[in-house]
PQR file with spaces between the fields and no chain letter, atoms N, CA, C, O and H, PARSE charges and radii, in Angstrom:
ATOM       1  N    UNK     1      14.466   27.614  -27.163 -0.4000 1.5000
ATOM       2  CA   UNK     1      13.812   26.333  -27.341 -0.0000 2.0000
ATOM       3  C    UNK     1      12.919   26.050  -26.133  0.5500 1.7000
ATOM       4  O    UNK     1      13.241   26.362  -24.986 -0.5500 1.4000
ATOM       5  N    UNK     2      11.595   25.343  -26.516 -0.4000 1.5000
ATOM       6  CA   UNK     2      10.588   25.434  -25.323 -0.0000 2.0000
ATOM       7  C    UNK     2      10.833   23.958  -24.997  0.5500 1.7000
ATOM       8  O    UNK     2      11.168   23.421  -26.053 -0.5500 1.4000
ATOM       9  H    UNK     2      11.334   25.090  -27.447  0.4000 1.0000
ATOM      10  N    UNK     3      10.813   23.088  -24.024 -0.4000 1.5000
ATOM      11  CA   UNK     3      10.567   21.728  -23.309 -0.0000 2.0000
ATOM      12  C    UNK     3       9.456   21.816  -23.030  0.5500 1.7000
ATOM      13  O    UNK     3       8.882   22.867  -22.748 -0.5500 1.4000
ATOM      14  H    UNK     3      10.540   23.524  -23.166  0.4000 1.0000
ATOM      15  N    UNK     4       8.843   20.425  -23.075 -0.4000 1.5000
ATOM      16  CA   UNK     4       7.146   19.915  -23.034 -0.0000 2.0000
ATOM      17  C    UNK     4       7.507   19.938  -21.532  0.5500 1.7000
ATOM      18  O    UNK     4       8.634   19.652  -21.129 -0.5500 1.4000
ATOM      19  H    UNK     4       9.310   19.571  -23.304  0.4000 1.0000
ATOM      20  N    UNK     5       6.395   20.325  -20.663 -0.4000 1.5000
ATOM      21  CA   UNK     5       5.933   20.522  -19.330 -0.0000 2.0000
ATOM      22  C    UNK     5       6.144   19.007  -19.179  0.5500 1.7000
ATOM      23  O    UNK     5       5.932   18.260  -20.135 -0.5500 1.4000
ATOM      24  H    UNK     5       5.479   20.557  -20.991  0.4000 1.0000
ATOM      25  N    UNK     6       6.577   18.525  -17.936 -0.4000 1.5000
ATOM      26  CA   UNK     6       6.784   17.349  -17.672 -0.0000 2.0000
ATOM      27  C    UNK     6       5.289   16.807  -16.787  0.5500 1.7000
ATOM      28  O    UNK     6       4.713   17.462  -15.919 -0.5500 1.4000
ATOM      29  H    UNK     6       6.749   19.132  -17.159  0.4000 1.0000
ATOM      30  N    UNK     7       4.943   15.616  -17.232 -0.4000 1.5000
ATOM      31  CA   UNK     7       3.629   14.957  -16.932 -0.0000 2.0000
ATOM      32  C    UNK     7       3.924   13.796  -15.641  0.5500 1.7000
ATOM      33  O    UNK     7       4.996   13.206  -15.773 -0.5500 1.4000
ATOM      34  H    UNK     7       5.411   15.083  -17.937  0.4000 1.0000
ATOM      35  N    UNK     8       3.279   13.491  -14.685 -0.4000 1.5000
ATOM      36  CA   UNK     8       3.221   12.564  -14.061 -0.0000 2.0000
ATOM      37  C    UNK     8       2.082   12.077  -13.857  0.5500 1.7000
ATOM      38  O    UNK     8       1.206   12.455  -13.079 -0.5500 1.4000
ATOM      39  H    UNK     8       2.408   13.971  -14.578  0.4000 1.0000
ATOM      40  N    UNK     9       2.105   10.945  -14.804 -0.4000 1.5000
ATOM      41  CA   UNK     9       0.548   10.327  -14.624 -0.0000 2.0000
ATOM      42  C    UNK     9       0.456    9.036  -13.506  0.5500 1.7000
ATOM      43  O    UNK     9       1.165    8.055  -13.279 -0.5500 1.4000
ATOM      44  H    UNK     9       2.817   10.637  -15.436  0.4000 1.0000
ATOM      45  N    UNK    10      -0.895    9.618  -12.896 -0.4000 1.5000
ATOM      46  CA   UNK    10      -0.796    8.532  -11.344 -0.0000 2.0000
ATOM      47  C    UNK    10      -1.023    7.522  -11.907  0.5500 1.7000
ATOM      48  O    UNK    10      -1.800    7.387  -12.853 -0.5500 1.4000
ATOM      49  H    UNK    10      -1.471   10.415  -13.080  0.4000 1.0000
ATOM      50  N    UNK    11       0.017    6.199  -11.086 -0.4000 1.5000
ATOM      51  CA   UNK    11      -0.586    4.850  -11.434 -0.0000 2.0000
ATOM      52  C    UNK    11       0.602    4.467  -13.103  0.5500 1.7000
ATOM      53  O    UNK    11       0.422    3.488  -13.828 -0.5500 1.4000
ATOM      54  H    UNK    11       0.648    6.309  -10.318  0.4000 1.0000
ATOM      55  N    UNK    12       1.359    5.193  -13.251 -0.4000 1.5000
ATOM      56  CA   UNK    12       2.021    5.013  -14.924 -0.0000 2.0000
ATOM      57  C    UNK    12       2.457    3.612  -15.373  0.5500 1.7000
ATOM      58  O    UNK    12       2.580    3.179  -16.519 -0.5500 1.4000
ATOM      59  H    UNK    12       1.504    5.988  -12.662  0.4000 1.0000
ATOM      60  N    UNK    13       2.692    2.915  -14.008 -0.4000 1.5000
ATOM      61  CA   UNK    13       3.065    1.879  -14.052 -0.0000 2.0000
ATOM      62  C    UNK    13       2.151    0.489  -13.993  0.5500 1.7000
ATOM      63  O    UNK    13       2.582   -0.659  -14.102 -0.5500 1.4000
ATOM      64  H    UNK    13       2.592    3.267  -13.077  0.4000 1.0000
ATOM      65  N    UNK    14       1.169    0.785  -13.849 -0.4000 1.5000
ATOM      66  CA   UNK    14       0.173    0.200  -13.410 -0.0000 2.0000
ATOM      67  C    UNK    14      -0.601   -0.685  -15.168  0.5500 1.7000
ATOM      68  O    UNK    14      -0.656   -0.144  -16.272 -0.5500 1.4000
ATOM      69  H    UNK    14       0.819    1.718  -13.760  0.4000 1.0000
ATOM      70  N    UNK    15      -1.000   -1.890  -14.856 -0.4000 1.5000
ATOM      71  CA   UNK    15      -1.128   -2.552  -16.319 -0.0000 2.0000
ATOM      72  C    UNK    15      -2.833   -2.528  -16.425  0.5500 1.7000
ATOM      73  O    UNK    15      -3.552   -2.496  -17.424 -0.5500 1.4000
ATOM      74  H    UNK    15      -0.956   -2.329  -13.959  0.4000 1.0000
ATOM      75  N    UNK    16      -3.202   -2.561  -14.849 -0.4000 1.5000
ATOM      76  CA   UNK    16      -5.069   -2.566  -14.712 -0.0000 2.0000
ATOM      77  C    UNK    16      -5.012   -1.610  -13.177  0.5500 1.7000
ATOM      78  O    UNK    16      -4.238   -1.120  -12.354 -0.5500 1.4000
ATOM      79  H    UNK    16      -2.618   -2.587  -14.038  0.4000 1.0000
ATOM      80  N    UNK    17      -6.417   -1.780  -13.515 -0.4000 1.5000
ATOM      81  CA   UNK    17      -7.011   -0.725  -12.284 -0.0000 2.0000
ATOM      82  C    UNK    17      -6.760   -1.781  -11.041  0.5500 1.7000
ATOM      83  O    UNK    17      -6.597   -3.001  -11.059 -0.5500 1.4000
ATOM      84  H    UNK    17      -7.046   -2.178  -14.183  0.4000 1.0000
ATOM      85  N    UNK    18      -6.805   -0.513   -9.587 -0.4000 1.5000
ATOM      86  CA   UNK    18      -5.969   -1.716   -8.612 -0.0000 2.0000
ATOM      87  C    UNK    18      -7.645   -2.284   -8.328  0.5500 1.7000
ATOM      88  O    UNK    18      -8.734   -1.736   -8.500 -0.5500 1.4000
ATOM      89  H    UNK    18      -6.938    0.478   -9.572  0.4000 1.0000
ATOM      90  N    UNK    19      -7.293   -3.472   -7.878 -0.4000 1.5000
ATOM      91  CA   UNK    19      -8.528   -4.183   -7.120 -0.0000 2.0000
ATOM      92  C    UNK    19      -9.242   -4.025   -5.769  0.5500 1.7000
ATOM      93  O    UNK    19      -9.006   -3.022   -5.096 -0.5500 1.4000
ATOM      94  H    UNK    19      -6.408   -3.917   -7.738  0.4000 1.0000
ATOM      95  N    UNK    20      -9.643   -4.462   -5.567 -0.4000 1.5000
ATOM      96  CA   UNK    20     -10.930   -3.647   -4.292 -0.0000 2.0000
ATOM      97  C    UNK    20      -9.902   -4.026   -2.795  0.5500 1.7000
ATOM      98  O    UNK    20      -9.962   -3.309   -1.797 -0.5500 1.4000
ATOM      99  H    UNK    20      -9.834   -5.277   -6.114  0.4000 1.0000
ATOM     100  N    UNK    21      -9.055   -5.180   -2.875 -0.4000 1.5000
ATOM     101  CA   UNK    21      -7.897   -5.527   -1.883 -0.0000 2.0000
ATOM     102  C    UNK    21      -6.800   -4.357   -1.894  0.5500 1.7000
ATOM     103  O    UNK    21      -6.718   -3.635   -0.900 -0.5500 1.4000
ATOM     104  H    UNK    21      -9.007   -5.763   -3.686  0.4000 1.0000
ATOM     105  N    UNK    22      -5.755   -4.100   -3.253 -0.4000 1.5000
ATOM     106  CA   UNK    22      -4.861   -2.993   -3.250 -0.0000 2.0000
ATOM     107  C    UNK    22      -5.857   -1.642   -2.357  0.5500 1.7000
ATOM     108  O    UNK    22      -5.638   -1.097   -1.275 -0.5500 1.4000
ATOM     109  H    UNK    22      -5.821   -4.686   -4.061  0.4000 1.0000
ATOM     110  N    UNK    23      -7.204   -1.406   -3.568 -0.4000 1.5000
ATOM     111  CA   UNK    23      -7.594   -0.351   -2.756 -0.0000 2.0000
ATOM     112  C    UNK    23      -7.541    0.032   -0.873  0.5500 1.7000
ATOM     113  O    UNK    23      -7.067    0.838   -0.073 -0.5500 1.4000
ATOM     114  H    UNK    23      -7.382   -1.848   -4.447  0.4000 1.0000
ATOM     115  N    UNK    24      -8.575   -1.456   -0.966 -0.4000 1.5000
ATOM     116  CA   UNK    24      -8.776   -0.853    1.020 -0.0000 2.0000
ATOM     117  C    UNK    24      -7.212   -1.402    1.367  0.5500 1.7000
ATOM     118  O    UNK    24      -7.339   -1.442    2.590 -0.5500 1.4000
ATOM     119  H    UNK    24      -8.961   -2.111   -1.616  0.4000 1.0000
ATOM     120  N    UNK    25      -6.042   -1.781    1.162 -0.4000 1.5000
ATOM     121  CA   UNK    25      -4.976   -1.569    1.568 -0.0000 2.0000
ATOM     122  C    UNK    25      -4.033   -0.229    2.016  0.5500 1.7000
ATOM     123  O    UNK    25      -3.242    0.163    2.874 -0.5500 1.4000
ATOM     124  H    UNK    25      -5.938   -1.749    0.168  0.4000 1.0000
ATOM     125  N    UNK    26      -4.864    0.244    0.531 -0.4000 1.5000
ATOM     126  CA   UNK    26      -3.468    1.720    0.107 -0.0000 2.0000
ATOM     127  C    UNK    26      -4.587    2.281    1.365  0.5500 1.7000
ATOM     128  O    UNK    26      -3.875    2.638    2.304 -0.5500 1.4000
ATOM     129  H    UNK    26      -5.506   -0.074   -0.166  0.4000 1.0000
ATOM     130  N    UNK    27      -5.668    2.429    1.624 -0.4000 1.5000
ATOM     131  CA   UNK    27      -6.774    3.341    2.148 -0.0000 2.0000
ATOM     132  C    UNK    27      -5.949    3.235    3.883  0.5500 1.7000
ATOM     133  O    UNK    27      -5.580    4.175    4.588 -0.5500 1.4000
ATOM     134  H    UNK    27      -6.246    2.139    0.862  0.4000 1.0000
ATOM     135  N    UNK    28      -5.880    1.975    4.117 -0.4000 1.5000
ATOM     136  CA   UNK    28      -5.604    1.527    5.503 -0.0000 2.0000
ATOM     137  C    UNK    28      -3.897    2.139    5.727  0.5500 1.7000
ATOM     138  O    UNK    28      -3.404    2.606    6.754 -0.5500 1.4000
ATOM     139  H    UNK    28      -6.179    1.211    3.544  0.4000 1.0000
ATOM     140  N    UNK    29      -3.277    1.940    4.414 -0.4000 1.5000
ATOM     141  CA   UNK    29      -1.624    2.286    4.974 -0.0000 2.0000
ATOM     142  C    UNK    29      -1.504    3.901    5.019  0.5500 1.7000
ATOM     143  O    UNK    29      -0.483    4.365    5.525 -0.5500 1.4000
ATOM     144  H    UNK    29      -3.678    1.560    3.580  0.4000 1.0000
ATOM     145  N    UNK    30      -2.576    4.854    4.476 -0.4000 1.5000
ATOM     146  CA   UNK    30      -3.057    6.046    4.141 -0.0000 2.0000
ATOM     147  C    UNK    30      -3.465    6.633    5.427  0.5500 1.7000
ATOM     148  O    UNK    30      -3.054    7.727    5.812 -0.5500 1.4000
ATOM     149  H    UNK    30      -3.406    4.477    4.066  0.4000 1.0000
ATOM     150  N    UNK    31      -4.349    5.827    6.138 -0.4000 1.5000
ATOM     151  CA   UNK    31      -4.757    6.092    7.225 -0.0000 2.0000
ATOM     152  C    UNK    31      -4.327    6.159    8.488  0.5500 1.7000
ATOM     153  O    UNK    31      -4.734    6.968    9.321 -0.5500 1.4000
ATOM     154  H    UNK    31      -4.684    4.938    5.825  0.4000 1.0000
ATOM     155  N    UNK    32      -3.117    4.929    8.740 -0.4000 1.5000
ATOM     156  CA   UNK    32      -1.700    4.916    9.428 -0.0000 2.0000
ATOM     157  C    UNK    32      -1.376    6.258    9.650  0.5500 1.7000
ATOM     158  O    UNK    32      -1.656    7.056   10.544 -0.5500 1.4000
ATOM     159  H    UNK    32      -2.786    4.271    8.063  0.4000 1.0000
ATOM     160  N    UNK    33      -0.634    6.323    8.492 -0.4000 1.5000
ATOM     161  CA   UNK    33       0.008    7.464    8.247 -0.0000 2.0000
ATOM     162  C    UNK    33      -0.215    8.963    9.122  0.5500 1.7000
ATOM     163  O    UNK    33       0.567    9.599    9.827 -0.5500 1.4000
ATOM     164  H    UNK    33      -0.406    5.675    7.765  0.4000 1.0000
ATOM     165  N    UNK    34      -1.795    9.231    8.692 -0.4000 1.5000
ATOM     166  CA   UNK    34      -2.566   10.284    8.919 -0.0000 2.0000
ATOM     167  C    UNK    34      -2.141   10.135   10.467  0.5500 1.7000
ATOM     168  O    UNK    34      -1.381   10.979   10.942 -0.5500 1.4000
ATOM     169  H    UNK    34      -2.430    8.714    8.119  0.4000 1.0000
ATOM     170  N    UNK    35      -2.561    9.203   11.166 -0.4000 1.5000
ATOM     171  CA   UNK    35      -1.991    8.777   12.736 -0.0000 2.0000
ATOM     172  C    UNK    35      -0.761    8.830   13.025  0.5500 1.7000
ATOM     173  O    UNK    35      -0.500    8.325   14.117 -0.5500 1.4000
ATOM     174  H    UNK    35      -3.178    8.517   10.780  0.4000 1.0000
ATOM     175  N    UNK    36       0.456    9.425   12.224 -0.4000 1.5000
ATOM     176  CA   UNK    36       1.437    9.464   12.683 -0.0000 2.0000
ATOM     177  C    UNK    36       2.057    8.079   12.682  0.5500 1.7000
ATOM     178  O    UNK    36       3.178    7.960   13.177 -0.5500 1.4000
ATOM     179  H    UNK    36       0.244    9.835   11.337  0.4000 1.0000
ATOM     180  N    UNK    37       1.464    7.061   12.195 -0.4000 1.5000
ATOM     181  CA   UNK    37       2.385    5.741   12.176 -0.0000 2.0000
ATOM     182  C    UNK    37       3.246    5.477   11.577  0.5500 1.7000
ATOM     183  O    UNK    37       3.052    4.564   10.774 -0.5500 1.4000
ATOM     184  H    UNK    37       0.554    7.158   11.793  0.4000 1.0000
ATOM     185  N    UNK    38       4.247    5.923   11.608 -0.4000 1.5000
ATOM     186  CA   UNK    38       5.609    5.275   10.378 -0.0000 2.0000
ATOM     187  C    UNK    38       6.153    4.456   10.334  0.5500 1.7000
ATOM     188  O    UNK    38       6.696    4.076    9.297 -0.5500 1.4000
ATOM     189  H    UNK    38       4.404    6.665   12.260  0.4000 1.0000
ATOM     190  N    UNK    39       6.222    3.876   11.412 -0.4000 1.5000
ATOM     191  CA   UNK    39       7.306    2.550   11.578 -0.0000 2.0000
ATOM     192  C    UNK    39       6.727    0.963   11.245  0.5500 1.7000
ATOM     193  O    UNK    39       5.652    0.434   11.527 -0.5500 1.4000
ATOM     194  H    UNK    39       5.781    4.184   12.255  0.4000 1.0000
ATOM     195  N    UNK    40       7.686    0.557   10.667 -0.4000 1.5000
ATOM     196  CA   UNK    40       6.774   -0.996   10.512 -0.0000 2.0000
ATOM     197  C    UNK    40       5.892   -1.964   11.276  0.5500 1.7000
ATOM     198  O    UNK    40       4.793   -2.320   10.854 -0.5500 1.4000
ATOM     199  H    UNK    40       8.559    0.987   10.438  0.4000 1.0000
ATOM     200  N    UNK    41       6.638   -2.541   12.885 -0.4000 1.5000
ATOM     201  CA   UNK    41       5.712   -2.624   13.829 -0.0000 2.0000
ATOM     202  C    UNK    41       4.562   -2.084   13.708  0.5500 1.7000
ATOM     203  O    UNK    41       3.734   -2.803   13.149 -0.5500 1.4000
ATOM     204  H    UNK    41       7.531   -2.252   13.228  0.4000 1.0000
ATOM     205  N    UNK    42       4.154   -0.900   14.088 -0.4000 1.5000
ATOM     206  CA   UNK    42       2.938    0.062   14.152 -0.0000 2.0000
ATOM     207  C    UNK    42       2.033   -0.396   13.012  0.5500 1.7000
ATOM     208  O    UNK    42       0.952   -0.963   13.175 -0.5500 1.4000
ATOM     209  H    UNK    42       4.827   -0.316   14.542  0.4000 1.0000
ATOM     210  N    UNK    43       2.775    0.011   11.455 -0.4000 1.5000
ATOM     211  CA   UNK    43       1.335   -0.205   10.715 -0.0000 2.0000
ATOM     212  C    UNK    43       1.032   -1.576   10.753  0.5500 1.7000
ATOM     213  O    UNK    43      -0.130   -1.874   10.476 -0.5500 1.4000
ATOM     214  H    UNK    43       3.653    0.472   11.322  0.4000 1.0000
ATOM     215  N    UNK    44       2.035   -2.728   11.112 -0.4000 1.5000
ATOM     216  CA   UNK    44       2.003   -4.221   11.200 -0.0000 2.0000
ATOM     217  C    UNK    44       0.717   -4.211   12.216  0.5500 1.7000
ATOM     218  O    UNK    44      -0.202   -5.018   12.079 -0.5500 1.4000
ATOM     219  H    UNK    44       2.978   -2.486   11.337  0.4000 1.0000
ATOM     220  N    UNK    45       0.743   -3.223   13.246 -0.4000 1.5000
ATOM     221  CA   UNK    45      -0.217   -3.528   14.176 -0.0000 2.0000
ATOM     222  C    UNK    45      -1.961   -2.647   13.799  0.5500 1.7000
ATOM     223  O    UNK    45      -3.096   -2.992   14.125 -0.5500 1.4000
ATOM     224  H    UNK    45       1.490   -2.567   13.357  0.4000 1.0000
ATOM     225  N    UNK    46      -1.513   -1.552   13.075 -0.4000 1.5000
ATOM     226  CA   UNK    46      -2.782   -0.918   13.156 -0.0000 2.0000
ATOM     227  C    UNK    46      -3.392   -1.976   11.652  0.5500 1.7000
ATOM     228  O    UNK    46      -4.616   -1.973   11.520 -0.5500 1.4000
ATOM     229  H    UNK    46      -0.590   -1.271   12.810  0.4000 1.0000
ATOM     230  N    UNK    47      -2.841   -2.546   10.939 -0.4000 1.5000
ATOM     231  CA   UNK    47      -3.420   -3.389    9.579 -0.0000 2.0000
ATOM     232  C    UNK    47      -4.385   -4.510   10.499  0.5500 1.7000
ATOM     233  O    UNK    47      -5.582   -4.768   10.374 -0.5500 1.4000
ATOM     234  H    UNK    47      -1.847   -2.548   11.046  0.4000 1.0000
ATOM     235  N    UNK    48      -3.324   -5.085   11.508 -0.4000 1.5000
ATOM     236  CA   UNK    48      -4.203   -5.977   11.985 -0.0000 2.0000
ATOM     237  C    UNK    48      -5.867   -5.849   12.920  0.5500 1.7000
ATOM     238  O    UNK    48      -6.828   -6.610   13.026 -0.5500 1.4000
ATOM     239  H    UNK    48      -2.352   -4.875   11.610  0.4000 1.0000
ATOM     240  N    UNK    49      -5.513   -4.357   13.509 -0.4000 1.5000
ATOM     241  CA   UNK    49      -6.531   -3.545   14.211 -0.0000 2.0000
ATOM     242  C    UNK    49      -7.618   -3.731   13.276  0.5500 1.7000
ATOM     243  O    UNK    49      -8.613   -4.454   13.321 -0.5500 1.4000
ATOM     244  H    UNK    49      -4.732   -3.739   13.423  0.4000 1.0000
ATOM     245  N    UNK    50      -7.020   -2.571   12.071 -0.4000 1.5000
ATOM     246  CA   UNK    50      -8.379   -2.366   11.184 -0.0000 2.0000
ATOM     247  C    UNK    50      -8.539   -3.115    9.966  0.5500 1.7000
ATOM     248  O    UNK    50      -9.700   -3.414    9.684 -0.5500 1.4000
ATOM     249  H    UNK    50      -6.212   -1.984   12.035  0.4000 1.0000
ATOM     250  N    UNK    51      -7.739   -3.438    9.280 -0.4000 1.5000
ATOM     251  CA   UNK    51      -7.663   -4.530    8.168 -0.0000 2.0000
ATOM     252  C    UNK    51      -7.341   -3.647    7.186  0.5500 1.7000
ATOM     253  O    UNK    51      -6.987   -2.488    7.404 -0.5500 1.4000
ATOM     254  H    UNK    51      -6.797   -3.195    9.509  0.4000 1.0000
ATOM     255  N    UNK    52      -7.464   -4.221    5.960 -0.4000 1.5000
ATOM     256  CA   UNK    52      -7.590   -5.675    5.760 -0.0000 2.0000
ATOM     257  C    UNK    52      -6.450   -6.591    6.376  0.5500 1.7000
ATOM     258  O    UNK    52      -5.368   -6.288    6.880 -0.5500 1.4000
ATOM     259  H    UNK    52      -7.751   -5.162    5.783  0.4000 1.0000
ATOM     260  N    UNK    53      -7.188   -8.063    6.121 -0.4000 1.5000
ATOM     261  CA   UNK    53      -6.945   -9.491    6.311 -0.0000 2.0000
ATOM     262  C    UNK    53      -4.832   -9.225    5.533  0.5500 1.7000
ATOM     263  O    UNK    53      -4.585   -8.741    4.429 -0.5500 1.4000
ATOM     264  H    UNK    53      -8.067   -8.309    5.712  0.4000 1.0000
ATOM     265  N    UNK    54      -3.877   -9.666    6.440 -0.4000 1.5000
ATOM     266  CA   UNK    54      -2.766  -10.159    5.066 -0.0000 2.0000
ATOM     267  C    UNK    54      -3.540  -11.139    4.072  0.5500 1.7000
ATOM     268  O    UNK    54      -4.733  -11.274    3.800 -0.5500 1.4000
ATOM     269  H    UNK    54      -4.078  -10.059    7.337  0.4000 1.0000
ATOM     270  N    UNK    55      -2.094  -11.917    3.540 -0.4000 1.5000
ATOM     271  CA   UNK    55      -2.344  -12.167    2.479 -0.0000 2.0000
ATOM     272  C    UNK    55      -2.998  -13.528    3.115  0.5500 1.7000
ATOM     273  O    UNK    55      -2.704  -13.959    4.230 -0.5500 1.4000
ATOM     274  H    UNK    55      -1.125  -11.807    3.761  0.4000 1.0000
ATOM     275  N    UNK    56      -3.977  -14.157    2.176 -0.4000 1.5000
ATOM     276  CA   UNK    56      -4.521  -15.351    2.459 -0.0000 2.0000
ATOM     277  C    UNK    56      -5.335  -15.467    3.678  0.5500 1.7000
ATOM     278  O    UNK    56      -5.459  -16.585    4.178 -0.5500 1.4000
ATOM     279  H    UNK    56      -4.216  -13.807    1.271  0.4000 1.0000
ATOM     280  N    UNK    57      -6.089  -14.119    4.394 -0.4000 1.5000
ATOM     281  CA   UNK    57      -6.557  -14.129    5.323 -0.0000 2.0000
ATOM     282  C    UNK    57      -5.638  -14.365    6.791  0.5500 1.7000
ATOM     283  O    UNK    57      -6.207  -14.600    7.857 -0.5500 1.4000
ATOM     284  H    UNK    57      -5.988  -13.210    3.988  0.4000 1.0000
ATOM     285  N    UNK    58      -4.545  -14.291    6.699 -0.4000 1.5000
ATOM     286  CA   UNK    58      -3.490  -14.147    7.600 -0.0000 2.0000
ATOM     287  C    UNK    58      -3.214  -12.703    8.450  0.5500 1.7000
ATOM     288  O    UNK    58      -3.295  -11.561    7.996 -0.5500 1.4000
ATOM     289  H    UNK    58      -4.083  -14.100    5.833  0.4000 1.0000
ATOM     290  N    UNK    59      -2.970  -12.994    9.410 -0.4000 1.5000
ATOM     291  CA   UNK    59      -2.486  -11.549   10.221 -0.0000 2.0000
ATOM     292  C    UNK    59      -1.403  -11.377    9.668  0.5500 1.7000
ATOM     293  O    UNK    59      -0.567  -12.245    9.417 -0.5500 1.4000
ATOM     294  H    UNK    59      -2.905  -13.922    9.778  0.4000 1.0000
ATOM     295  N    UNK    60      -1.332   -9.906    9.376 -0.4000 1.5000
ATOM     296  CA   UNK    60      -0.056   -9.188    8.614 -0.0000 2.0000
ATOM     297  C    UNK    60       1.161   -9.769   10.193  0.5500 1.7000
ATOM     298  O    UNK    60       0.791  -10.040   11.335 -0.5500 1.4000
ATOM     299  H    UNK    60      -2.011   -9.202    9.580  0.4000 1.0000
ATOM     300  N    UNK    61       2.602   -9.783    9.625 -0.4000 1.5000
ATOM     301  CA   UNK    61       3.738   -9.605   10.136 -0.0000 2.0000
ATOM     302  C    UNK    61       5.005   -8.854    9.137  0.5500 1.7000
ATOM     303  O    UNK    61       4.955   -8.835    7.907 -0.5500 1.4000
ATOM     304  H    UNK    61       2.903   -9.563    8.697  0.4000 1.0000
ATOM     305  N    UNK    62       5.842   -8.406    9.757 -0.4000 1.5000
ATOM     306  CA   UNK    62       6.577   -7.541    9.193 -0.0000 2.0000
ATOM     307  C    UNK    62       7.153   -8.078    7.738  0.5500 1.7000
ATOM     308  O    UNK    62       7.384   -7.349    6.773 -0.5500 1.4000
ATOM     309  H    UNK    62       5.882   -8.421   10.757  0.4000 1.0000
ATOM     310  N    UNK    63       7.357   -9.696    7.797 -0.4000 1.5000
ATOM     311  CA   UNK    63       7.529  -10.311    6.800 -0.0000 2.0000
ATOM     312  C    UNK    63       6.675  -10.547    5.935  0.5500 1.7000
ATOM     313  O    UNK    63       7.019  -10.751    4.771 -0.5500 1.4000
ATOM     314  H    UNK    63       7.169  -10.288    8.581  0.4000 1.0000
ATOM     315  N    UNK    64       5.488  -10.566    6.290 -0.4000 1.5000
ATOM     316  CA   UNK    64       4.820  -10.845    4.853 -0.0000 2.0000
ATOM     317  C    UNK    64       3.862   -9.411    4.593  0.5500 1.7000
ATOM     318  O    UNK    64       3.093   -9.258    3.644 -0.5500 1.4000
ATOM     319  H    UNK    64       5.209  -10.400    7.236  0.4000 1.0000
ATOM     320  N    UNK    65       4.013   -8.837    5.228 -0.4000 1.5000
ATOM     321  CA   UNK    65       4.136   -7.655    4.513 -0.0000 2.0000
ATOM     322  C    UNK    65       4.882   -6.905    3.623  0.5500 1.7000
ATOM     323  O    UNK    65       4.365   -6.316    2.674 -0.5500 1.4000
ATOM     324  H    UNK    65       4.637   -8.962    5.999  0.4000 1.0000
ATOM     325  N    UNK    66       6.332   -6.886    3.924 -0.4000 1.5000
ATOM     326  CA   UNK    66       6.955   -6.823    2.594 -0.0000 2.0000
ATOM     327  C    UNK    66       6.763   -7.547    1.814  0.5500 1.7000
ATOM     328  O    UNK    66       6.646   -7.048    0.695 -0.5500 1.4000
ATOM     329  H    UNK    66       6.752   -7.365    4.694  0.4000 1.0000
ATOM     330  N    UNK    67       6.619   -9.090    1.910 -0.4000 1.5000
ATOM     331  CA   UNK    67       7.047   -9.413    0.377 -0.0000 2.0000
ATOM     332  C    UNK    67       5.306   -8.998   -0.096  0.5500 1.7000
ATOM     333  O    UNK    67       5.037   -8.874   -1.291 -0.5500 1.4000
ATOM     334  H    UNK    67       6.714   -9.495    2.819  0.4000 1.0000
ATOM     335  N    UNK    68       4.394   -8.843    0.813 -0.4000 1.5000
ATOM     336  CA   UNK    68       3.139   -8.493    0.230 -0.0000 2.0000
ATOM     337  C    UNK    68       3.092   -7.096   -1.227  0.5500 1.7000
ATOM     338  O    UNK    68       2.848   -7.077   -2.433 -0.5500 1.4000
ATOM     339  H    UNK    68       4.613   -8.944    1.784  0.4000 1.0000
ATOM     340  N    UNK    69       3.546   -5.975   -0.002 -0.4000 1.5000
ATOM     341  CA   UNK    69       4.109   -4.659   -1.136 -0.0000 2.0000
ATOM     342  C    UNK    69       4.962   -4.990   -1.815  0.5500 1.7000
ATOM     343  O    UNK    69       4.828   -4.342   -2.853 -0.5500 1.4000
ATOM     344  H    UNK    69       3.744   -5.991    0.978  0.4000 1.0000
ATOM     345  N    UNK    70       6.159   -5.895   -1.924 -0.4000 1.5000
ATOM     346  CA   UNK    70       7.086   -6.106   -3.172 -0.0000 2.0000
ATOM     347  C    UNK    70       6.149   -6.678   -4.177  0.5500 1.7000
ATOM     348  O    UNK    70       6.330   -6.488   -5.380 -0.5500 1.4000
ATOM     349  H    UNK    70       6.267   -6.422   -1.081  0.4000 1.0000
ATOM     350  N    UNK    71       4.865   -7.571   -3.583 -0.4000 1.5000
ATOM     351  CA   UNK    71       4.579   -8.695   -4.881 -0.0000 2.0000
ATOM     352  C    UNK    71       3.744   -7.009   -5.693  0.5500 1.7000
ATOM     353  O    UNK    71       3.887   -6.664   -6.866 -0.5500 1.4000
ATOM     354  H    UNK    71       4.718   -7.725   -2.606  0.4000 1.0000
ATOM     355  N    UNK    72       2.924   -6.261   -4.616 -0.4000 1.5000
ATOM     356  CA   UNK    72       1.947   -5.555   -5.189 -0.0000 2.0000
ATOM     357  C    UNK    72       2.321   -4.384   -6.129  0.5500 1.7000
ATOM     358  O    UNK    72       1.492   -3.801   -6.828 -0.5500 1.4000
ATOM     359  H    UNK    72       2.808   -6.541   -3.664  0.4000 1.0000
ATOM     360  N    UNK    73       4.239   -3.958   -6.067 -0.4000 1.5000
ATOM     361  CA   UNK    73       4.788   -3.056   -6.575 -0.0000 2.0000
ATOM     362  C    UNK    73       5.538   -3.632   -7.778  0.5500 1.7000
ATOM     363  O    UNK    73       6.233   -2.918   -8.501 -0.5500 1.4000
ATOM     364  H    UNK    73       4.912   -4.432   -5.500  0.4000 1.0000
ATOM     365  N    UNK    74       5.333   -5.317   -8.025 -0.4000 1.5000
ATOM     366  CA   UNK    74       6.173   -5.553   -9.256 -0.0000 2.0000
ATOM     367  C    UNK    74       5.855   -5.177  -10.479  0.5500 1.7000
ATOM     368  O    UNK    74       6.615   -5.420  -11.416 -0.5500 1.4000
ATOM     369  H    UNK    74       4.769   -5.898   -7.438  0.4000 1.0000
């Protein structure tokens, strides 16, 4: 018996395309990364370096950054 090749389609969860904010977000937490930034502090600090703005034009803090990615992952 053969099984269908298993698919992972990017975004599966996703209801619309992300917006030009998710985008330069994921771009900026992407870019962290690339720098070796893992820890929360750090990208708390390099978001504020390079942006974007938190939410409401606010400087990111560790707190509203999560609930930022919780609201953006519901």
């Amino acid at each position: 018996m053969r099984t269908a090749a298993l698919y992972n389609e990017t975004h599966q969860s996703r209801t619309a395309p992300p917006t030009a904010y998710e985008s330069l977000l994921g771009d900026a937490i992407e870019r962290a990364f690339a720098q070796d930034i893992h820890d929360l502090e750090g990208l708390v600090a390099y978001l504020n370096r390079s942006g974007p703005s938190g939410p409401n034009g606010q400087p990111w803090t560790a707190e509203n950054y999560r609930t930022e990615i919780a609201r953006l992952g519901a």
